[in-house]
C-alpha positions in Angstrom: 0.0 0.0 0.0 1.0 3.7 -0.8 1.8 5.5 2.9 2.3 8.9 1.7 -0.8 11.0 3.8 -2.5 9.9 6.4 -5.5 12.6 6.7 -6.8 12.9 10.3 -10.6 12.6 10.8 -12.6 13.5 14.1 -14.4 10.5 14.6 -17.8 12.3 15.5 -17.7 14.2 12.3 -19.5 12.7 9.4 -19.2 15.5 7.4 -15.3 15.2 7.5 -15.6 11.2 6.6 -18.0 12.2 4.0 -14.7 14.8 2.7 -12.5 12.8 3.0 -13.6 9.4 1.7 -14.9 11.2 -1.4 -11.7 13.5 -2.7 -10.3 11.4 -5.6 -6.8 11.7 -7.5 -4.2 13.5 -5.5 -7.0 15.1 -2.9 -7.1 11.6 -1.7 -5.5 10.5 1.4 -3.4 6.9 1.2 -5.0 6.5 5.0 -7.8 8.2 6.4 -7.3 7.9 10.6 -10.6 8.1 12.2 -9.5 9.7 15.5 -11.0 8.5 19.2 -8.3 10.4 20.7 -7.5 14.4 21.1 -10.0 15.4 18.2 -13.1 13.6 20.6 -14.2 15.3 23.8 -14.6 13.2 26.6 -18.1 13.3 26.9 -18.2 12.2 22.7 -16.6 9.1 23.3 -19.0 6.7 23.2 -20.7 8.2 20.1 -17.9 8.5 18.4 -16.9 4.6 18.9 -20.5 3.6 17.3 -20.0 6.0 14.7 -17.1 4.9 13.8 -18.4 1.8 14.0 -20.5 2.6 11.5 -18.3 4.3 9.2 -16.2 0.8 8.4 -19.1 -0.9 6.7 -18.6 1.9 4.7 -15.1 1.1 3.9 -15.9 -0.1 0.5 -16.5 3.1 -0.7 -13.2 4.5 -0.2 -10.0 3.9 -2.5 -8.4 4.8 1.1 -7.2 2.6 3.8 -9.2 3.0 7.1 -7.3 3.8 10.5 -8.4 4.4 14.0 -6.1 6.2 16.5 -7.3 4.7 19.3 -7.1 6.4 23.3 -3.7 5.8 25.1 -3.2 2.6 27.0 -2.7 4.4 30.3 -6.3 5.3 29.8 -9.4 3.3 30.6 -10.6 3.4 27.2 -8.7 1.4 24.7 -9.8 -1.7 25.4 -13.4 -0.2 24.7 -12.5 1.3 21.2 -10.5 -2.1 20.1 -14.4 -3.8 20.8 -16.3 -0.9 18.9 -13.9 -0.9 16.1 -12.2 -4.2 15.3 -14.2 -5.4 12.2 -14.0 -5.9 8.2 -12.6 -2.5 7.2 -10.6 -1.7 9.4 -6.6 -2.0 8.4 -5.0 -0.2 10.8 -4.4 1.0 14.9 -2.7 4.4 15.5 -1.6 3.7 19.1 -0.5 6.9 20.5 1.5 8.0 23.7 3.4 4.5 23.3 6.0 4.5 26.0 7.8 1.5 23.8 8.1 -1.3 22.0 6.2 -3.0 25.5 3.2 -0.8 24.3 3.4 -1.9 21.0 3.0 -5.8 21.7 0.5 -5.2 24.3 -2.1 -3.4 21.8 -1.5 -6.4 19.6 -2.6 -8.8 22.1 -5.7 -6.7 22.8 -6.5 -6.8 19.2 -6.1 -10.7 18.4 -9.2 -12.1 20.0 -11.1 -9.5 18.4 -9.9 -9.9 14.9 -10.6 -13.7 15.3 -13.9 -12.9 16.6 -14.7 -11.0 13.3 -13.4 -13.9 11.3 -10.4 -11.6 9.9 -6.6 -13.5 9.3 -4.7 -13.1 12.4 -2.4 -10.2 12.3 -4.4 -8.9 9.4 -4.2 -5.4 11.5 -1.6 -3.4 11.5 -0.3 -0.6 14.0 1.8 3.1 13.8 3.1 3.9 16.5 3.3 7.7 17.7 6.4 7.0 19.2 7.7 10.4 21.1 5.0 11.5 23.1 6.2 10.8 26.2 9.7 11.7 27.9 10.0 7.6 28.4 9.2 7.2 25.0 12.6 8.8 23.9 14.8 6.2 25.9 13.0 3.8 24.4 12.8 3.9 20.8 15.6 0.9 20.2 12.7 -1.4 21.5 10.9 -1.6 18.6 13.1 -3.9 17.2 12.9 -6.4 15.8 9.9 -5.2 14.7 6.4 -6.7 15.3 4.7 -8.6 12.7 1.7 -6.2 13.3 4.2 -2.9 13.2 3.7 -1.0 10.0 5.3 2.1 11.0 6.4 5.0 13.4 5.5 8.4 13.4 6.6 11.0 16.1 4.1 14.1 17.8 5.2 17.3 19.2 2.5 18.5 21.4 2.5 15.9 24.0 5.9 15.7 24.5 5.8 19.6 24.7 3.6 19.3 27.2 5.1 16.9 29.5 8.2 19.3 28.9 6.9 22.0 29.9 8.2 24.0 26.4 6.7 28.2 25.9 7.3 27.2 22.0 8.3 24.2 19.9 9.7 26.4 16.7 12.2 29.1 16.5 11.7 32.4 15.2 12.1 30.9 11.5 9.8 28.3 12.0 12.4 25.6 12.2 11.9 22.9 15.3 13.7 24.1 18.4 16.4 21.2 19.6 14.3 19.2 21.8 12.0 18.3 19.1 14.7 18.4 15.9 16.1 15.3 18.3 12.4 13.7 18.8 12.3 14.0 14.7 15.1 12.6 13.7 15.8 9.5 16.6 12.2 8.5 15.4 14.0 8.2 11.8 16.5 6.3 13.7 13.8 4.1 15.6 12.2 3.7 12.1 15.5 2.4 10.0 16.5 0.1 12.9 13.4 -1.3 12.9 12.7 -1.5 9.0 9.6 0.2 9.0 7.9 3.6 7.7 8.8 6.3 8.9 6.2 9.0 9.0 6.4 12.8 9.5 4.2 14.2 12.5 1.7 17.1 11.1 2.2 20.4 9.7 0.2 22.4 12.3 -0.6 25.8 9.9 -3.0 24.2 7.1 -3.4 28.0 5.1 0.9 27.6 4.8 0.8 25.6 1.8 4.2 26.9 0.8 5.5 26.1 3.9 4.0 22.4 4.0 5.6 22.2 0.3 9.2 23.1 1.5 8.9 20.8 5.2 8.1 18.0 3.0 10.7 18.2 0.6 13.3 18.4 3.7 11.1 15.3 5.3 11.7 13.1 2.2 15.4 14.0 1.4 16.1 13.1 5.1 14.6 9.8 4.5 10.6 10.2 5.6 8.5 8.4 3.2 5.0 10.1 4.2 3.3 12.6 6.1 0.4 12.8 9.0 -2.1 15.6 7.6 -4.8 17.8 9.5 -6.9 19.0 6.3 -7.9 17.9 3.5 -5.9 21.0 1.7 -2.6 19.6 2.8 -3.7 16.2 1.2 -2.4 16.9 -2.5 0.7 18.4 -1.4 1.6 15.8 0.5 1.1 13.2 -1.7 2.7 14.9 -4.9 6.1 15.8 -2.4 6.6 11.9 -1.5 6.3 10.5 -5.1 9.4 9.5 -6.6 9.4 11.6 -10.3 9.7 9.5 -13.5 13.2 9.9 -13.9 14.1 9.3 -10.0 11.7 5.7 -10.4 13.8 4.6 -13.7 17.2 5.6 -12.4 16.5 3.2 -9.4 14.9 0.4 -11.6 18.3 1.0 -13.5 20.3 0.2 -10.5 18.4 -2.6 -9.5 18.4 -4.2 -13.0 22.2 -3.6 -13.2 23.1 -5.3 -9.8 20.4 -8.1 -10.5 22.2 -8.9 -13.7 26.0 -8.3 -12.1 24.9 -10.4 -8.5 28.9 -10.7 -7.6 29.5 -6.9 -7.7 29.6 -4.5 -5.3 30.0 -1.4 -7.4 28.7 -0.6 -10.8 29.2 2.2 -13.2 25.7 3.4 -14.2 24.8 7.3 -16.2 28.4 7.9 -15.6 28.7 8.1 -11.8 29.7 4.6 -9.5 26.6 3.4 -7.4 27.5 0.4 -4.8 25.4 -1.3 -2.4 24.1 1.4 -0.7 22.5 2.7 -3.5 21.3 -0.6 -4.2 19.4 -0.7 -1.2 17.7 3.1 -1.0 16.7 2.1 -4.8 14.8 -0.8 -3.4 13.1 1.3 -0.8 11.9 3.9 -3.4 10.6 1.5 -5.8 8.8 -0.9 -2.5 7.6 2.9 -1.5 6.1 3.1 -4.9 4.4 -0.1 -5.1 6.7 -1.6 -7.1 8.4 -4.8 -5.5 11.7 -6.2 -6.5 
């Protein structure tokens, strides 16, 4: 599956689901997360579980894959959600506040006996982990691997970790993140590649700074993000055009891997003039996978 945007949607909003499940083209979100958590009031929750409920018999009519961040485990809530919302149509958990990989294996075992209650393949669901959300969270970002069979990815947040901080602001004057979170952002790179799975970019808070979500998410994919948590629907095309590969970036790396697959003994090549080596060989594997294509 493409995991370029993954477009947030208050899970007592029909209206939003309605948006969101019915953009098409590149106004389309690769994964539309239905959110339990921080967009629901408390006194929502319930509602928002049935309607949720509700929306993933619906999840036919959406080219989009169907997430549901779910409350934190240090809540008395999850368990509750899991039993509202484990069902055909559903393909994925957003588990947020994880303190760890601990977290991550726990939520799983939640979700088995549910998933086998609905008659779905064990492990069918998978799980993103918001992993530095907590102060704990940042010691503990090397236990996520070896991954989980049910971890897809890991994606970091700001404004819980701010809070437990105690931060005034989380940018600089230029808009750039301040250290504390520049180190959050890239050790969940880190947690990501040591794991071997996505890594995700957290949200770009101002929605109207389309320019300025264009340039973060140019600097998100050269430093190795692959897609991007989104808050509007606006931010949905941009997203998705900045994390796909061009034409000539897909055949360069279909190139490399053709020329290694037909040289298997060699461990550097001469290809458009420049020497490419293993390396290379292995970040044009990850753009072509990212793509859809598998080799």
């Amino acid at each position: 599956m493409k995991m370029r945007s993954f477009l947030f949607v208050p899970g007592d909003s029909d209206r939003k689901f309605a948006k969101a499940t019915g953009a098409t083209g590149d106004h389309a979100p690769d994964v539309i997360i239905c959110d339990l958590e921080d967009a629901v009031a408390p006194s929502q929750k319930t509602a928002a579980r049935a309607k949720v409920a509700g929306w993933m018999g619906q999840a036919g009519l959406t080219a989009s894959q169907l997430f549901v961040r779910v409350n934190p485990l240090d809540t008395d809530l999850t368990q509750g959600d899991l039993e509202a919302i484990v069902r055909p149509g559903l393909s994925g958990i957003v588990l947020p506040k994880a303190n760890g990989g601990a977290d991550m294996s726990q939520l799983s075992r939640m979700i088995e006996p549910l998933e086998a209650a609905q008659g779905m393949a064990s492990g069918f669901i998978k799980i993103l982990v918001v992993a530095t959300e907590t102060p704990a969270a940042m010691f503990n970002l090397g236990s996520y691997a070896p991954a989980h069979p049910r971890l897809l990815g890991l994606t970091w947040g700001a404004e819980d970790l701010g809070a437990a901080l105690g931060i005034t602001a989380n940018k600089d004057e230029d808009g750039q993140w301040t250290f504390p979170f520049a180190v959050a952002r890239a050790q969940c790179l880190f947690a990501a590649a040591n794991a071997g799975v996505t890594p995700i970019d957290t949200l770009y808070t101002d929605f109207k700074d389309a320019a300025g979500l264009e340039e973060d998410c140019r600097k998100a994919r050269r430093d190795g993000y692959i897609g991007r948590l989104a808050i509007h629907p606006a931010q949905v095309a941009i997203i998705n055009h900045a994390f796909t590969p061009s034409d000539g970036e897909l055949a360069h790396a279909r190139k490399i891997v053709e020329a290694f697959a037909a040289n298997p003994d060699a461990g550097t090549l001469g290809i458009d003039g420049k020497m490419v080596d293993i390396p290379h060989l292995v970040m044009a594997k990850k753009m072509l996978a990212a793509a859809g294509e598998a080799h």
